[in-house]
N, C-alpha and C positions, 0 to 999 in steps of 0.2 A: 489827175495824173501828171500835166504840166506843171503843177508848183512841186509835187517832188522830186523831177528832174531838176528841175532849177536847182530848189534849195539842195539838191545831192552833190551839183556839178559846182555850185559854189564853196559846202564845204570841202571840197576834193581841191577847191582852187588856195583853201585859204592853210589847207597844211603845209607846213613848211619844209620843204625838202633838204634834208642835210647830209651832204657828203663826208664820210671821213675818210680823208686819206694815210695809208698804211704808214706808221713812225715805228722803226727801230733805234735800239738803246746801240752805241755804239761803246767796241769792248777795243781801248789802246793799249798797246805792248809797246814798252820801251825795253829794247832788251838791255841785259845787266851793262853797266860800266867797267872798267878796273877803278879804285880807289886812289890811288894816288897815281899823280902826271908829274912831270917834272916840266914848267915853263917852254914854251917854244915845242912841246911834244903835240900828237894831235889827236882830238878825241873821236871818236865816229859815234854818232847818234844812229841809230837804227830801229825799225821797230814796224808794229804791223796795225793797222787799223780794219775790223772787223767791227761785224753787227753780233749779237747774241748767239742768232744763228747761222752764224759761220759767214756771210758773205762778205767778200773783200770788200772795202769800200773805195773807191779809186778817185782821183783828181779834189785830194780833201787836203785843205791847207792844214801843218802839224807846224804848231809852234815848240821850240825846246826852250825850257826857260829857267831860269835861277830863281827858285824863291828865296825875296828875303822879306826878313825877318821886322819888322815893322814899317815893309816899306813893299812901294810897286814892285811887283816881278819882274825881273827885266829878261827880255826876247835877246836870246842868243842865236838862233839858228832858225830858219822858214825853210819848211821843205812841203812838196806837195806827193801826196803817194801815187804811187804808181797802179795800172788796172788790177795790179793784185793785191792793191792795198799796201803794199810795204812800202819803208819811206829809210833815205840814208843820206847823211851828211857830217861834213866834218868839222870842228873849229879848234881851231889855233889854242892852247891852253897858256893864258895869263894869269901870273902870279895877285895875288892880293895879299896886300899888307896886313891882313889879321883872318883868322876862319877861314871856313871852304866851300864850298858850289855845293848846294843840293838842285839837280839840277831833273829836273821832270818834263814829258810831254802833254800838251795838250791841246784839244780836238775842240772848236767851239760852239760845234754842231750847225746844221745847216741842213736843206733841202727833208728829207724823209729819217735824218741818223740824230740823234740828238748829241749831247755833248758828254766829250768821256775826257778822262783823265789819268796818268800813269803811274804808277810807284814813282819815289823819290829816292833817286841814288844818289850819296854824297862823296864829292870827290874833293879832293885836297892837291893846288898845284903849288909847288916848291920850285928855290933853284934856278936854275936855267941849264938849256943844253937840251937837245930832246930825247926822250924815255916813253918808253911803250906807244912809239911813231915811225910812221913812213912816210916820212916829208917827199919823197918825189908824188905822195897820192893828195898829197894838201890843195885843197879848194878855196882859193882865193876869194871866192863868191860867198855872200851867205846864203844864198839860198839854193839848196841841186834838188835835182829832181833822178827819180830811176825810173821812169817814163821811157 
């Protein structure tokens, strides 16, 4: 009766015990842009970070970024979202000497949400002078939070 205790309490010692902890897909909302800015105008990034199902995901760094086109994406904008997930900031619109900003958010996943990423809206800044802005709400910072 002792060597089956044994040999029972051994295999029971030798299973290996594996936790899984709960990962959600994370679902980012950039909401729409206007299309075309006029240099010195300012843009507002906004937008909401959620799980599949439905919860807000809060204190999540959201990069806004320009992809280009055979090259690194470059970070325009850090913001961190707020306890209901939403996230908002502003930046300054700079002309470029050819083409336009397609300029998208993205989530790079962390802790239990994994990494999401958002429509690509393309904007075009011309000109100078500011158009479709409210320069008294301009954020000299790049990075705000609505925390």
């Amino acid at each position: 009766m002792k060597p089956i205790v044994i040999i029972t309490i051994a295999f029971v010692l030798l299973i290996p015990i594996t936790v899984f902890a709960q990962s959600y897909t994370g679902v980012l909302k950039l909401d729409s842009i206007p299309s075309n800015f006029k240099e010195g105008g300012i843009i507002t990034f906004s937008g909401t970070l959620t799980t599949t199902d439905g919860k807000s995901v809060s204190d999540a760094t959201i990069y806004i970024k320009d992809d280009v086109d055979f090259g690194r994406d470059t970070v325009v904008v850090t913001v961190t979202t707020d306890k209901s997930g939403k996230f908002s900031a502003t930046w300054k619109a700079i002309s470029r000497t050819s083409g336009s900003y397609d300029f998208y958010a993205i989530y790079e996943g962390g802790g239990d949400v994994s990494k999401s990423k958002s429509v690509i809206y393309t904007v075009t800044v011309s000109g100078s002078g500011p158009a479709n802005s409210d320069l008294s709400s301009y954020s000299e910072s790049s990075q705000y939070s609505t925390a």
